[in-house]
N, C-alpha and C positions, 0 to 999 in steps of 0.2 A: 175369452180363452182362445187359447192359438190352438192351431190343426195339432200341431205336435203337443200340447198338454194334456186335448184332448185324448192321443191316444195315449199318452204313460197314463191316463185314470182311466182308460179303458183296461188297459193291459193288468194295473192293478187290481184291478176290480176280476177280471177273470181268474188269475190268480188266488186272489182271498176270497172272493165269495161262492166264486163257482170251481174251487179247490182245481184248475186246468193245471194238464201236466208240465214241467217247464219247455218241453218241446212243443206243447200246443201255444206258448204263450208266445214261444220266440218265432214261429212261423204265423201266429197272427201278428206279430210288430213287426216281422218282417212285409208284410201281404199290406198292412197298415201304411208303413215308410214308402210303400212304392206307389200306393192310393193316394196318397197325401204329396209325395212328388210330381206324379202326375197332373194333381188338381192346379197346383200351383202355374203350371202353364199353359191348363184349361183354363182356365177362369182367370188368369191374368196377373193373380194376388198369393199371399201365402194363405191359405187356409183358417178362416176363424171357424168360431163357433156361427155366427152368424151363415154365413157363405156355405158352411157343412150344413145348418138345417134348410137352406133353401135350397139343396139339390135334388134334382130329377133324374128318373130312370135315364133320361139321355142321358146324362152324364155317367153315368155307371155305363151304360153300354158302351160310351169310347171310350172309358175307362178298359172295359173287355176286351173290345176291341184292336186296344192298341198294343194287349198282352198279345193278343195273336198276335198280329205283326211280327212284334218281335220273335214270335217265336214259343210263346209258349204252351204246353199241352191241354190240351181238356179240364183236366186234374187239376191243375192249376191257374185255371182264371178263374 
């Protein structure tokens, strides 16, 4: 399963099971698309399933980290 499958059945799934509202669903796929673009030239690869469950807090920290950078607030990393 690829990074991006993964997240349309995540997004799915928040949507029908956990009835989120469509603004919750479209700023987690948005927050998604930019985790998943970023992995991509952390890790070198497009995002599998595989590659997703082997990752470490490091990785989510420059994940973080690089939201700062750019610029973004608190609220939003």
């Amino acid at each position: 399963m690829t990074g991006a499958e993964a997240r349309a059945r995540f997004l799915d799934w928040l949507a029908r099971e956990k009835r989120a509202s469509a603004n919750t669903v479209e700023a987690y796929g948005r927050d998604l698309r930019d985790f998943l673009l970023f992995l991509s030239g952390h890790i070198g690869e497009e995002p599998n399933a595989a590659s997703l469950a082997g990752l470490r807090a490091a990785d989510l920290r420059a994940f973080l980290a690089r939201r700062a950078a750019d610029g973004a607030g608190v609220a939003t990393r």
